[in-house]
N, C-alpha and C positions, 0 to 999 in steps of 0.2 A: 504494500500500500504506500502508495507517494506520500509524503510528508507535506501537510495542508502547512501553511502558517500565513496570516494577516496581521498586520500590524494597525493598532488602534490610538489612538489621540483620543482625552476624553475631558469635558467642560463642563461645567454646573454640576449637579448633587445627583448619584441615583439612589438617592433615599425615596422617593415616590414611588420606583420600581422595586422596592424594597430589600436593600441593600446597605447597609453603616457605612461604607465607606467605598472611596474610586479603588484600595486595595483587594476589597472582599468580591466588586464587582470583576475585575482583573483577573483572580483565581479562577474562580469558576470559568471565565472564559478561556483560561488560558488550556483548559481538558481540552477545548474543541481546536486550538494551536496558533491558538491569538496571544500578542505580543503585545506589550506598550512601547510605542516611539515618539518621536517629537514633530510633530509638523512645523517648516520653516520653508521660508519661500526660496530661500539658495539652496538645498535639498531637503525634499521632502522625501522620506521613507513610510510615509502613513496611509493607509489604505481607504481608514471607516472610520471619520470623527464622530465620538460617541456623545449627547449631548441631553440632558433634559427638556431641552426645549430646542426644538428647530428651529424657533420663528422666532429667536431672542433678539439676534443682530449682536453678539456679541463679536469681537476679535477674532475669534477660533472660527465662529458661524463663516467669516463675511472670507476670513484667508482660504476656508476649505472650501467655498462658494468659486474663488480666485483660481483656486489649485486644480478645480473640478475634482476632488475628493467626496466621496458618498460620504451621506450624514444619516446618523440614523440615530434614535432614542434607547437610552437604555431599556425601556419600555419594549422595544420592538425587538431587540438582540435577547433580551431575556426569554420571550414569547418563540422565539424563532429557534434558540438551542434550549428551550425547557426549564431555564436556570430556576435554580430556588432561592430565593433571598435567603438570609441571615436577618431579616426585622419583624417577618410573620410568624 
């Protein structure tokens, strides 16, 4: 089996997707061979800016809009690999 890995950028809180912290969201994702990286516009390694809110216009929103980098909600990444929070 090939070796999946995607690298993630992640902004605002996934505590609504129910998760304590961007560390406890990270593990779990990191079973399905998601990585954390840094998005920068001189090189970007980041795949999936992970975000509470898509429609914030924050910094991270408006560079991964720039970069053409998928955005996606911690909401939708949890739903999508099954994750179980750590808050319920």
């Amino acid at each position: 089996m090939k070796n999946f890995q995607r690298v993630i950028e992640m902004t605002g809180s996934p505590k609504e997707a129910g998760f304590s912290t961007k560390e406890v969201f990270l593990y779990e994702l990191s079973k399905f061979g998601f990585v954390h990286g840094k998005m920068t516009k001189k090189n970007n390694e980041v795949d999936i800016l992970v975000a509470d809110d898509i429609n914030s216009g924050t910094g991270k929103i408006k560079m991964a809009v720039d970069l053409d980098v998928e955005i996606k909600t911690y909401q939708e990444l949890k739903n999508e690999f099954s994750l179980e929070g750590d808050l319920f």
